[in-house]
PLY file of the C-alpha trace (Angstrom):
ply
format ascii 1.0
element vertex 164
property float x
property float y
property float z
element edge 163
property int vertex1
property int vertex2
end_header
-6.31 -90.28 22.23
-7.85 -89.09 19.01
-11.63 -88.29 18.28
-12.60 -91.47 16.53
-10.94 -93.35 19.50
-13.21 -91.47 22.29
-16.35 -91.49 20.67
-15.89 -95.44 20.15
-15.03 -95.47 23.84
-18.11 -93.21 24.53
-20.44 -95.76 22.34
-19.18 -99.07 23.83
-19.51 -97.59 27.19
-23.04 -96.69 26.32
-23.48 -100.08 24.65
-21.88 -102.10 27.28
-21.90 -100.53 30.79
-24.39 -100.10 33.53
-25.05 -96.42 33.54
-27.62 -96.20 35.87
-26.12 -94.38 38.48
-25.57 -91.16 35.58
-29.36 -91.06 34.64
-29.76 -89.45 38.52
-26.94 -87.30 37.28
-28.15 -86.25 33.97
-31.89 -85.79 35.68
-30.47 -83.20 38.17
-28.42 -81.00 35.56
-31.67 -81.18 33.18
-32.94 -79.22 36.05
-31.09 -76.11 34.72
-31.84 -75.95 31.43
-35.47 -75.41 29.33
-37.70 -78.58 29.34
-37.42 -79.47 25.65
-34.18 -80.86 24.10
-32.23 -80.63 27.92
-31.24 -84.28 27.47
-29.82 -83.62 24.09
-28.42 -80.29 24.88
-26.02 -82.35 27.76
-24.96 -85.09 25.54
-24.09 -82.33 22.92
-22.13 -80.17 25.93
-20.44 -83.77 27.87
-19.18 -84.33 23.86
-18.19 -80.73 23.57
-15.74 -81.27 26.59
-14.75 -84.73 25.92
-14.07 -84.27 22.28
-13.46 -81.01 21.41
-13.54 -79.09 18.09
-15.16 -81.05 15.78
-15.28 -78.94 12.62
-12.59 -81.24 10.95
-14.02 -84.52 11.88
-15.73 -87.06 9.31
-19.49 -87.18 10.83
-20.12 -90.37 8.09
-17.09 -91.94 9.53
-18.49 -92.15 12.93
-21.79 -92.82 11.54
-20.74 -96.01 10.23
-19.00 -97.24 13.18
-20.17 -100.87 13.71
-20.29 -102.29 17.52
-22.85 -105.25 16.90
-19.90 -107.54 16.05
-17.63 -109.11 18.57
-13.68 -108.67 18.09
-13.92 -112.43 15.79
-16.45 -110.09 13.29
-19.30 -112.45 14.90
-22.75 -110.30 14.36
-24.95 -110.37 18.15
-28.34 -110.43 17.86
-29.71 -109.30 21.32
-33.06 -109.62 20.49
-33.99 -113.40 19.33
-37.23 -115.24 20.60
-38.78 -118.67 19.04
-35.87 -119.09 16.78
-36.46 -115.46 15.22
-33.94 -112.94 15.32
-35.58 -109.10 14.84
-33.77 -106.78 12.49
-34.39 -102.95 12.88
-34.24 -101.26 9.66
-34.63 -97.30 9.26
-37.46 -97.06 7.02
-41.33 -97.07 7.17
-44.67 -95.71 6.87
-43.69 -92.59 6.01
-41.33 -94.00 2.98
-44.84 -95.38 1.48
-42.99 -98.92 2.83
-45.30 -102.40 2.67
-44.32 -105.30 4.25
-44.50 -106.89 0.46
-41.66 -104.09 -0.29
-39.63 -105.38 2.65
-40.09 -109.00 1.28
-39.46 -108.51 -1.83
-35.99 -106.82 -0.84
-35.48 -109.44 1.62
-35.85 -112.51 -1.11
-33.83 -110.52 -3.64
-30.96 -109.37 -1.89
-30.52 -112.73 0.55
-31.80 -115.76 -1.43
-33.89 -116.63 1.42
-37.54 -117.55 0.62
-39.98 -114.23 1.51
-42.47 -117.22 3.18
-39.30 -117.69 5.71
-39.77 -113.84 7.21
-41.72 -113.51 9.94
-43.41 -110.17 11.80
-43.14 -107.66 10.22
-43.84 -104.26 12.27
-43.81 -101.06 9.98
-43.94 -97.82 12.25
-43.58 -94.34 11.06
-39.81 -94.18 10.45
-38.56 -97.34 11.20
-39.51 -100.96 11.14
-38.98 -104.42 12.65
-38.56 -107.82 11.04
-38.37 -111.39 12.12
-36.06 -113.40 10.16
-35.28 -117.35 11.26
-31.99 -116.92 13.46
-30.19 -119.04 10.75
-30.51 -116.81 8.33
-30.25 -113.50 10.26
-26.92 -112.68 9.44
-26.98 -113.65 5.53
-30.25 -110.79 5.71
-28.25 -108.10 7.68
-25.21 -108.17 5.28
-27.48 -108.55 2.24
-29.01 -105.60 2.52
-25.96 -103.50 4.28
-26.15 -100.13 1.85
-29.27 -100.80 0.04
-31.41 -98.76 -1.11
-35.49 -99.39 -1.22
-37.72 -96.83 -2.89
-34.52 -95.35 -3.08
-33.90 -94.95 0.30
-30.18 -95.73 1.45
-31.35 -97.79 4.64
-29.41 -98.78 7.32
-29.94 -102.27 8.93
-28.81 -103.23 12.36
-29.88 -105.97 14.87
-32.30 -105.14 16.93
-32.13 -103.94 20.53
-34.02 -106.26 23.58
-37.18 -104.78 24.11
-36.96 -102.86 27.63
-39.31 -104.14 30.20
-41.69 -101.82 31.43
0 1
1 2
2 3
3 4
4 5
5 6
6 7
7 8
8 9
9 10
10 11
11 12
12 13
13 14
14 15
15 16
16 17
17 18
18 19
19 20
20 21
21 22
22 23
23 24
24 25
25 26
26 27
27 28
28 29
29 30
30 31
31 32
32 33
33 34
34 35
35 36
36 37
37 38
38 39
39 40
40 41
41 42
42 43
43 44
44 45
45 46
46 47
47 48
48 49
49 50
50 51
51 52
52 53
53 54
54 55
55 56
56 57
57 58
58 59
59 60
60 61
61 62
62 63
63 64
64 65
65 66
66 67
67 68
68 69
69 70
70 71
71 72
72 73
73 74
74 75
75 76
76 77
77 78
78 79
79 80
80 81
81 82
82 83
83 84
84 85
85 86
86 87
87 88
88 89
89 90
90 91
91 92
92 93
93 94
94 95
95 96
96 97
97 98
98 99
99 100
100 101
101 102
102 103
103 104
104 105
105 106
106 107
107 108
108 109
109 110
110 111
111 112
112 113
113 114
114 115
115 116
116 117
117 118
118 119
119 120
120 121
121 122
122 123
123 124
124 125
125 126
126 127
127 128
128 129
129 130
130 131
131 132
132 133
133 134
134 135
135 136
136 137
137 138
138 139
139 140
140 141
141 142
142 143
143 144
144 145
145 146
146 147
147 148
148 149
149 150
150 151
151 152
152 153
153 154
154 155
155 156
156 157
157 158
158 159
159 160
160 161
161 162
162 163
């Protein structure tokens, strides 16, 4: 099996499976190693076996391997509530980003009327939008390789929120 082929197996698995019984796992071997970056420092090491050598492997091709669409090319949005599908998008505060800079892009780029987007929640690096489920799609593939404030951003669906 070549790279590509394991680290999509690695991702869907991750996207897909239950893992829970691993995170006991992971916890125990984190035991071993310094307190900051442990977690990272495994994934990096579990790759390192699985994998191998990666020196001759295209990092942007992984990078833009896309598992929120089913086999039919269907985009999921996991995370829709009141009609309102959230959109994660990996820019914010510290991009000088305003919610009337996401808008504007938004209108632009889809069509869609800016009064149609909903919540908008700006945080440091990243932020969250609210877009009426109809038009949630048309957004995401509207602004696939944009660039704002000349940015390239990278759009995705957003994940459920976890319950805490």
């Amino acid at each position: 099996m070549n790279q590509l082929k394991k680290i999509e197996k690695v991702l869907e698995s991750a996207l897909h499976e239950d893992l829970t019984p691993y995170f006991a796992l992971v916890k125990a071997m984190r035991k071993h190693l310094p307190l900051f970056g442990s977690t990272k420092r495994i994934t990096a090491a579990l790759l390192k076996e699985c994998i191998g050598d990666i020196s001759k492997l295209d990092i942007a091709e992984v990078a833009s391997l896309n598992f929120t669409k089913t086999s039919d090319g269907t985009i999921i949005f996991e995370d829709i509530k009141d009609g309102k599908a959230r959109i994660f998008i990996n820019i914010g505060k510290n991009h000088k980003i305003t919610p009337g800079d996401l808008i504007r892009e938004i209108s632009k780029r889809s069509g869609i009327d800016g009064k149609l987007v909903g919540k908008i929640d700006i945080h440091s690096t990243y932020s969250f939008i609210e877009i009426p489920e109809q038009y949630a799609e048309l957004v995401l593939l509207s602004l696939d390789k944009a660039r704002i404030k000349g940015v390239p951003i990278v759009v995705e669906p957003a994940k459920k929120k976890k319950k805490q």
